[in-house]
Each structure stands twice: as structure tokens, then as C-alpha cells.
Backbone bond lengths (Angstrom), bond angles and torsions (degrees), N, CA, C in turn:
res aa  C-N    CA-C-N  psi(-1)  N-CA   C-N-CA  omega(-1)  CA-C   N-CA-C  phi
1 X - - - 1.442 - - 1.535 108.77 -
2 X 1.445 121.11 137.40 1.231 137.22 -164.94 1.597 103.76 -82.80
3 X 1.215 133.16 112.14 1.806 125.98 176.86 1.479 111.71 -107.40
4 X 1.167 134.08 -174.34 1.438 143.80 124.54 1.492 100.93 -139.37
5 X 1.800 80.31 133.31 1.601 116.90 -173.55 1.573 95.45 -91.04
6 X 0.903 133.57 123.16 1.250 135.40 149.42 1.858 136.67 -113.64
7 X 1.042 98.68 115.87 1.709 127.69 -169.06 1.427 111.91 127.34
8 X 1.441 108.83 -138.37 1.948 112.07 -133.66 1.655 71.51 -84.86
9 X 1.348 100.46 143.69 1.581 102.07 -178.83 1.950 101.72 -94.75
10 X 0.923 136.99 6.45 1.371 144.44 164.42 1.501 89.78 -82.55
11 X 1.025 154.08 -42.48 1.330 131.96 -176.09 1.598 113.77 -75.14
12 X 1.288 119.13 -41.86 1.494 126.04 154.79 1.557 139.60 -53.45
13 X 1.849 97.58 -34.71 1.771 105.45 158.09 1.651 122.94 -72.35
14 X 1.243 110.49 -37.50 1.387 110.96 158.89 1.334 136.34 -49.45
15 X 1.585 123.87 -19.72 0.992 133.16 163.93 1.559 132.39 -80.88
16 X 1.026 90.85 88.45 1.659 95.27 -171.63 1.598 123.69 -59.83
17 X 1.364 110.33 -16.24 1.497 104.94 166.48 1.319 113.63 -55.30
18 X 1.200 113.00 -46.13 1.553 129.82 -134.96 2.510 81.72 -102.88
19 X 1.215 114.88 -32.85 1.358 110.77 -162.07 1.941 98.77 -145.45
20 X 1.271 97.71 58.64 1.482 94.10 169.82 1.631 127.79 -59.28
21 X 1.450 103.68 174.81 1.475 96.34 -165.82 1.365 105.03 -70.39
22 X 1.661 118.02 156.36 1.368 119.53 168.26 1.560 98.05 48.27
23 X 1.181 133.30 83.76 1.281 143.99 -164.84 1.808 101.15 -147.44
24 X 1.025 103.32 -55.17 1.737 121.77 -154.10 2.029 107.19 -82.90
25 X 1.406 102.51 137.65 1.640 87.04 -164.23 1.786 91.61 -124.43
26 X 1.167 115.10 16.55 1.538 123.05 166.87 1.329 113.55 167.96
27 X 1.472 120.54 145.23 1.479 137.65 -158.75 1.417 101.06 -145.73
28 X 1.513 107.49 127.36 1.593 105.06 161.95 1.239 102.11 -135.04
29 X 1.267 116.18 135.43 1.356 126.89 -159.31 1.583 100.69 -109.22
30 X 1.277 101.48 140.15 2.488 91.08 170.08 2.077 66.97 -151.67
31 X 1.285 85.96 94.79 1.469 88.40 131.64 1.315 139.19 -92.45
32 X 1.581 120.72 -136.12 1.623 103.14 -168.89 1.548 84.20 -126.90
33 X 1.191 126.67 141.19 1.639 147.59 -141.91 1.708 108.21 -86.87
34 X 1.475 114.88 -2.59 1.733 111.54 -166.67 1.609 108.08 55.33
35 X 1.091 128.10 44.21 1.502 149.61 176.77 1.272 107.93 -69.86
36 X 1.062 131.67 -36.14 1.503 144.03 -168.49 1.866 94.65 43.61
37 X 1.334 101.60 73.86 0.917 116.41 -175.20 1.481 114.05 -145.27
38 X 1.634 126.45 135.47 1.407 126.15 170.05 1.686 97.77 -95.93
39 X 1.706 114.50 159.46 1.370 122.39 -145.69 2.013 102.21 -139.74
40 X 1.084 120.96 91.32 1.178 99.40 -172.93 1.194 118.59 -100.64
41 X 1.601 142.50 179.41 1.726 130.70 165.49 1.507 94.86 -109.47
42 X 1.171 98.92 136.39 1.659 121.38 -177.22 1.207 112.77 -105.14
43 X 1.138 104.58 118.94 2.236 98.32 -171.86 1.596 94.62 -105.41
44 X 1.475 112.43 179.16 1.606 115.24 -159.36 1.992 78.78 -129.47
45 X 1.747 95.78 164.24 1.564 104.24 157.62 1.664 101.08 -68.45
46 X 1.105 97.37 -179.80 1.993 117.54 177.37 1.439 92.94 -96.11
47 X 1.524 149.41 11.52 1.417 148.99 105.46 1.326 135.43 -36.52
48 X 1.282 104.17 -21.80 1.964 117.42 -172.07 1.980 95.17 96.10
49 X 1.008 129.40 -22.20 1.077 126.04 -155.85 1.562 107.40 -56.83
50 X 1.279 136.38 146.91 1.624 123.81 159.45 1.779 107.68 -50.04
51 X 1.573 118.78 157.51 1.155 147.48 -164.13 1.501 97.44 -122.02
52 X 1.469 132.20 124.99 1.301 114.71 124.18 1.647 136.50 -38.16
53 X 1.439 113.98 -8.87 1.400 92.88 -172.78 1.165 110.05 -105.89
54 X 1.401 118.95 156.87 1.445 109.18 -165.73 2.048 101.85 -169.81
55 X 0.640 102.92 -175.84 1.849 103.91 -170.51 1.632 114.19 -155.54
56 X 1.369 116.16 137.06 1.771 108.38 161.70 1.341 130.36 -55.99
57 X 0.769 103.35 103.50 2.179 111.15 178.89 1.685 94.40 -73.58
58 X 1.352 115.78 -76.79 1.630 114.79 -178.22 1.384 114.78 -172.37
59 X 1.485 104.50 158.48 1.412 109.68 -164.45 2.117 106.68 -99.62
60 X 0.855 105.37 119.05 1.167 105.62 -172.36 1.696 107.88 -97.39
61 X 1.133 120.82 74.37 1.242 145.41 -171.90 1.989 109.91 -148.02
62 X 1.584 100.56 133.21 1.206 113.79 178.26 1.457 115.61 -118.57
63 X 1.314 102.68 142.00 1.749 106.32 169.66 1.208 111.64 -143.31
64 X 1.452 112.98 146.45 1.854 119.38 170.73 1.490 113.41 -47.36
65 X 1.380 124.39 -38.71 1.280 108.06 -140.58 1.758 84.21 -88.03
66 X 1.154 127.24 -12.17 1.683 133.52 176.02 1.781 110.55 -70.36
67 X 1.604 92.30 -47.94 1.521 94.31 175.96 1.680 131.47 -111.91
68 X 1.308 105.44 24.23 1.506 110.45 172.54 1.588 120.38 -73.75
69 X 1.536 109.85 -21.76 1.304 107.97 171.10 1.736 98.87 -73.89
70 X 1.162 126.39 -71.91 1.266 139.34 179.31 1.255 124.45 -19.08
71 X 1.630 97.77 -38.28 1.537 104.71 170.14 1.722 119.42 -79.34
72 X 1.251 107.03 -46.91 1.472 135.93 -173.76 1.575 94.61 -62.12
73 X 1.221 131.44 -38.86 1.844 111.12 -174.51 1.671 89.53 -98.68
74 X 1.238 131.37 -13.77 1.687 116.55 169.97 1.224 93.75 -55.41
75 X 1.419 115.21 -66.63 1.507 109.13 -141.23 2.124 97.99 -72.57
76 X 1.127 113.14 -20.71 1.991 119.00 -174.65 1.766 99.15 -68.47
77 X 1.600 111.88 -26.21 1.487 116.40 -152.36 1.821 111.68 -106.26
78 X 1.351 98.90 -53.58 1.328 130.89 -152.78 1.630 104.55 -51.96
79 X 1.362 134.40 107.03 1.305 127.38 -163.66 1.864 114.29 -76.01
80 X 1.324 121.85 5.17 1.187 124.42 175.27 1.203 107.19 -96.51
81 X 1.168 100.49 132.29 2.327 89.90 -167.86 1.509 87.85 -115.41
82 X 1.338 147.62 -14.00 1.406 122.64 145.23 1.304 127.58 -60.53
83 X 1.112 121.26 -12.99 1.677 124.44 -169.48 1.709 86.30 -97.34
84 X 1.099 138.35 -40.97 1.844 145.63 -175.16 1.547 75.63 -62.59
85 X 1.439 128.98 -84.36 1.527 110.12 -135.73 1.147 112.23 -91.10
86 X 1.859 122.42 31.75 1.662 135.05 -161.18 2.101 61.26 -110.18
87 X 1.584 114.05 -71.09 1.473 111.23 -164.97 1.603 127.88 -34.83
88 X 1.590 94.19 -31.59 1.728 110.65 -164.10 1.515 82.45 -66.72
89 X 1.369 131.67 -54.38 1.436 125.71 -160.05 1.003 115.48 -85.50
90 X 0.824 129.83 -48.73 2.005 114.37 154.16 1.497 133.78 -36.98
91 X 1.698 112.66 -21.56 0.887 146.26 146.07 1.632 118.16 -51.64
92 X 1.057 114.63 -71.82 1.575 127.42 173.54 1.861 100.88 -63.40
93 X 1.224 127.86 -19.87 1.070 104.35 155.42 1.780 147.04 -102.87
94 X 1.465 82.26 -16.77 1.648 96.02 -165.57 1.364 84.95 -111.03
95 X 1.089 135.31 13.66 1.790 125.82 170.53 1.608 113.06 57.07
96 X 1.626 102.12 -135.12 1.242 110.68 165.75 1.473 123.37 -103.55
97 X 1.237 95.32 59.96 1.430 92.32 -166.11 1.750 131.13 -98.02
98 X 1.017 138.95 -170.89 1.778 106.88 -172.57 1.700 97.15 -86.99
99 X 1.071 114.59 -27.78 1.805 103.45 179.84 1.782 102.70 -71.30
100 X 1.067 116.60 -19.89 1.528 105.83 174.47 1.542 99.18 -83.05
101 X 1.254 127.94 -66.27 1.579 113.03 166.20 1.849 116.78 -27.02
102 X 0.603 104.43 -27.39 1.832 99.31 -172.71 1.284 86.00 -73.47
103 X 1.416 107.20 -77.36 1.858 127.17 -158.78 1.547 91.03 -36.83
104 X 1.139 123.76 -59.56 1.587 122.62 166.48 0.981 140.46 -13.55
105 X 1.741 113.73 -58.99 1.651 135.21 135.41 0.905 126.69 -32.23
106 X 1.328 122.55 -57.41 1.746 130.79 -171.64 1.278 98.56 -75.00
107 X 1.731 142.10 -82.65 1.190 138.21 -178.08 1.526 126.20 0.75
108 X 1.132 127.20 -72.17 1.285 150.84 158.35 1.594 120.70 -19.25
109 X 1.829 106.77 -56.29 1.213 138.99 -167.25 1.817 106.61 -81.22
110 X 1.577 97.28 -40.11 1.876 120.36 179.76 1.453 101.11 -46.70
111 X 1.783 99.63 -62.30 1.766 121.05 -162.39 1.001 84.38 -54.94
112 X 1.876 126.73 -62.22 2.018 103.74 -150.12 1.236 110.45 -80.17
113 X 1.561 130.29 0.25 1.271 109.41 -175.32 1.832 104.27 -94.32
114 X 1.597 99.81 -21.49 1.873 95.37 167.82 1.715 115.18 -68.47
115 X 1.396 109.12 -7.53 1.411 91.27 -174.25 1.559 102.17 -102.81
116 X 1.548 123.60 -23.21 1.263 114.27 172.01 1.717 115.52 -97.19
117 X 1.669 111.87 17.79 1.477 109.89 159.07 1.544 107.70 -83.40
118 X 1.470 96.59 147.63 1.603 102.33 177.70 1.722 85.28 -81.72
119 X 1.621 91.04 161.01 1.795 117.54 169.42 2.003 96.96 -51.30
120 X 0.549 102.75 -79.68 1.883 119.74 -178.09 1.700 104.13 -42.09
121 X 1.591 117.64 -3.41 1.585 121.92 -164.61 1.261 107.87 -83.88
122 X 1.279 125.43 176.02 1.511 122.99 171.57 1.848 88.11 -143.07
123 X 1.487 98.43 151.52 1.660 117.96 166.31 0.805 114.49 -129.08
124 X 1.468 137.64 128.05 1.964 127.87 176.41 1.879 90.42 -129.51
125 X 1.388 91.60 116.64 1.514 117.96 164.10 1.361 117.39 -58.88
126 X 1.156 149.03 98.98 1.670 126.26 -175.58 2.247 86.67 -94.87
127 X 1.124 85.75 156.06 1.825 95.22 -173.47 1.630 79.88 -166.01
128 X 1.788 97.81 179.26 1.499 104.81 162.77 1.639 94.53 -132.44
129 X 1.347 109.77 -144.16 1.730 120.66 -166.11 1.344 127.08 -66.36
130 X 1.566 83.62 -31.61 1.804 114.69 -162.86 1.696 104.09 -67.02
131 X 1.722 126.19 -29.05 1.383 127.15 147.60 1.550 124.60 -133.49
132 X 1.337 108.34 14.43 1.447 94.38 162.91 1.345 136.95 -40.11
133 X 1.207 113.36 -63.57 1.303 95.80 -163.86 2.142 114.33 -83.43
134 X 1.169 84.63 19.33 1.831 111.12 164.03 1.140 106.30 -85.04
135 X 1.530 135.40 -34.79 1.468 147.45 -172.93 1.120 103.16 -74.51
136 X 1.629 105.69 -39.13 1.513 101.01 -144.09 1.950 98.41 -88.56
137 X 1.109 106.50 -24.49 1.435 112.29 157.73 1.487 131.74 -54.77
138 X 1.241 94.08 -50.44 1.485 104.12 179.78 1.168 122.27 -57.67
139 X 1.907 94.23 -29.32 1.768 117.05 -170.46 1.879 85.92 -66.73
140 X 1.040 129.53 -75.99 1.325 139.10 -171.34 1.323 101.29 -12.74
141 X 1.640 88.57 -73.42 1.885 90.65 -160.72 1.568 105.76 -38.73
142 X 1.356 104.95 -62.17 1.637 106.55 -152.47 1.786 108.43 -68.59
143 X 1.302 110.87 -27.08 1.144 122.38 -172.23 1.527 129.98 -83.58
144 X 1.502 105.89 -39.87 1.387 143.31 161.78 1.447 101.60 119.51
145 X 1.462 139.33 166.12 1.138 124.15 -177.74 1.944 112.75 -79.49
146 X 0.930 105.57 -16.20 1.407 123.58 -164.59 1.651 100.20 -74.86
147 X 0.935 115.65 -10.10 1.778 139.63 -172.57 1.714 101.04 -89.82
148 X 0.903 121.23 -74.34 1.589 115.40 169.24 1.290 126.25 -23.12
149 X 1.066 114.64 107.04 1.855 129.51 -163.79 1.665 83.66 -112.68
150 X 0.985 151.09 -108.34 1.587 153.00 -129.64 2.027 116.77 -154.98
151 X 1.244 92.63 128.96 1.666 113.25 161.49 1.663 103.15 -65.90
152 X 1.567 109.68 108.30 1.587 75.84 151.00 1.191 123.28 -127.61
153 X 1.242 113.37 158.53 1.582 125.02 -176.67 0.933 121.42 -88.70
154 X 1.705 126.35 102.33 1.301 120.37 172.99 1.905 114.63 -116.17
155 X 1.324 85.38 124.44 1.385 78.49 -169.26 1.607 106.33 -118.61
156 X 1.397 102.96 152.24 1.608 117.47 -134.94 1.898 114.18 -104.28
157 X 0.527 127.67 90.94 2.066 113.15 -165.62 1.505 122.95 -42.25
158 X 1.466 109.41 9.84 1.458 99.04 161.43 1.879 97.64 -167.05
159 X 1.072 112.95 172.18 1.069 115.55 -146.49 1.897 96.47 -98.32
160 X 1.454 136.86 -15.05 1.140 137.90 -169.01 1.267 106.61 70.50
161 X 1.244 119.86 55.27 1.064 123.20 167.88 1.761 133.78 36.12
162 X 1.092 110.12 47.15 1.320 135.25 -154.64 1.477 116.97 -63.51
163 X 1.445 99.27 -59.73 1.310 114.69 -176.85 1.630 103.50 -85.06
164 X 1.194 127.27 6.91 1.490 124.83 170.26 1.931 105.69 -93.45
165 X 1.407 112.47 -3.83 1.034 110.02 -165.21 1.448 93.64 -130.32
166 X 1.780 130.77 33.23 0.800 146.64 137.48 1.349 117.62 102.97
167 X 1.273 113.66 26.73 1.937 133.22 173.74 1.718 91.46 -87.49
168 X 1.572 103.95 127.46 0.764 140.47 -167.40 1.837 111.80 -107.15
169 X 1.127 109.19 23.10 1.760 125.82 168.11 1.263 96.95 -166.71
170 X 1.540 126.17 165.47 1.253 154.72 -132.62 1.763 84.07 -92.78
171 X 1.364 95.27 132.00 1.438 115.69 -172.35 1.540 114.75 -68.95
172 X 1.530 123.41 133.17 1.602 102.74 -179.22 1.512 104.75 -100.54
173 X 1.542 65.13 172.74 1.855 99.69 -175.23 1.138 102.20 -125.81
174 X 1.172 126.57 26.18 1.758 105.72 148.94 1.675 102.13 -153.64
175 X 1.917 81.62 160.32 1.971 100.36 -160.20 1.829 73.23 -110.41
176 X 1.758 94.82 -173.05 1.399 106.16 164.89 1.270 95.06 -158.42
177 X 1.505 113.13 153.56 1.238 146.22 -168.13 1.795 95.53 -119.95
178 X 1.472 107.28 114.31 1.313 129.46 161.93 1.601 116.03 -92.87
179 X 1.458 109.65 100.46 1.513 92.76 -175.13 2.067 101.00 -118.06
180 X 1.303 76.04 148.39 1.447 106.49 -179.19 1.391 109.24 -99.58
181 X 1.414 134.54 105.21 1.503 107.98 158.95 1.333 129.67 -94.76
């Protein structure tokens, strides 16, 4: 049966009625990029023209003091004890910092989607620079390294307006696709 889940999808992977184990036969993930960025939707006149009106979609900004619980019952709970002591050290290096708050987020989200991918499944992460190769670790732990099939590079014809939304170096044009099969 066909659904849409809507909200924090860690509250929906946890549910095993709804996402049993080895269940899932492909995952594409777009989370939110550690941008330290707020995100708005921009509506147009019924001319095409731009609109003043417009609304908060989401703030793509991380902080410890949001995810120290989050981190602290991963690492008390989490039944992969290489993926716990991959966290402790990322931890011991990046402190409390907002990319350790993210990694915080994601961790959690990594584990349930390996336990409700089937063996035969594939997952492709889309992220960009700003934590890839944080992903791509994380991907290891939980995944094993031997699991990593391909980076891919997709690169984009304009940059999303990046530096209008207050990036302070030349805006990118390319995402990457972490795929897992």
C-alpha cells in the first residue's frame, strides 16, 4: 500500500509496523545540507512577476544544545557499537560544534534506514561538500566500508542562488549522491 508519511522521518523509521526490518528495496535521502542557512517559499504574482509574499519552510542551522540529548541516548541505545565509537570520535573532535549537532541528526536516521533496507536494497544520500565526506564516514560505520559503490557528481547549471542568501564565496554547483547498494 502506497502512504505519505509526513514529519521527522526517525519517528516513522522506528515504527516497525509501519517499516519492518529488511522491508525497504530503495531509499533516497535529501536531507537538509548543514547550510547554516534559513529557507523560505517564494510565491510569484499570477503575471510571473516575483511576490513579496513568502513564508518559513525551515531553518537549516544546527546547535549542540538542540542535539546533545539526541546524541547522548544514540550513543546509551544504539545497538551498533562501531557506529557509537565512530560518534565518540567525531565527538572528541569536532566538540560541540554545529557539524557535530548535524552528524547527531543523521546518525540515528543512517542506523534505521540500514535496518529497514533489504540486503538486495540500495540508498543514495544526496548532501553537498559542506558534510560529505562526514556522511561518507558515517556511511562506513553503519554500512560497512565494503558497501560504498559510488560518489556521484551531479553538477547543477546554476548555483540556487547561494550567495544571494548570504554565502560569502562563489556559490556551488554541485550536490553528490552517496549510493549504497
Amino acid at each position: 500500500m502506497n502512504r505519505l508519511l509526513f514529519g521527522d522521518n526517525l519517528k516513522w523509521l522506528r515504527n516497525k509496523d509501519i517499516f519492518p526490518d529488511a522491508s525497504v528495496d530503495l531509499v533516497y535521502l535529501d536531507p537538509p545540507f548543514n547550510s547554516n542557512a534559513d529557507y523560505n517559499v517564494l510565491f510569484r504574482e499570477a503575471s510571473g512577476e516575483a511576490s513579496q509574499a513568502q513564508f518559513h519552510a525551515f531553518t537549516d542551522t544546527w546547535n549542540w544544545a538542540d542535539a546533545a540529548q539526541v546524541y547522548s541516548e544514540f550513543v546509551d541505545h544504539c545497538p551498533n557499537t562501531a557506529v557509537v565509537e565512530m560518534m565518540q570520535s567525531l565527538y572528541g573532535f569536532l566538540r560541540s560544534s554545529p557539524m557535530m549537532a548535524y552528524l547527531a541528526m543523521m546518525a540515528p536516521r543512517l542506523v534505521e534506514l540500514h535496518r529497514v533496507l533489504k540486503p538486495t536494497g540500495s540508498l543514495y544520500l544526496h548532501c553537498d561538500p559542506t558534510a560529505s565526506h562526514y556522511l561518507r564516514v558515517l556511511l562506513d560505520g553503519v554500512f560497512g566500508s565494503k558497501r560504498m559503490l559510488n560518489e556521484i557528481c551531479w553538477k547543477r547549471s546554476a548555483a540556487h542562488s547561494d550567495t544571494k542568501q548570504g554565502m560569502r564565496r562563489c556559490g556551488r554547483i554541485r550536490d553528490l549522491l552517496l549510493l549504497i547498494p
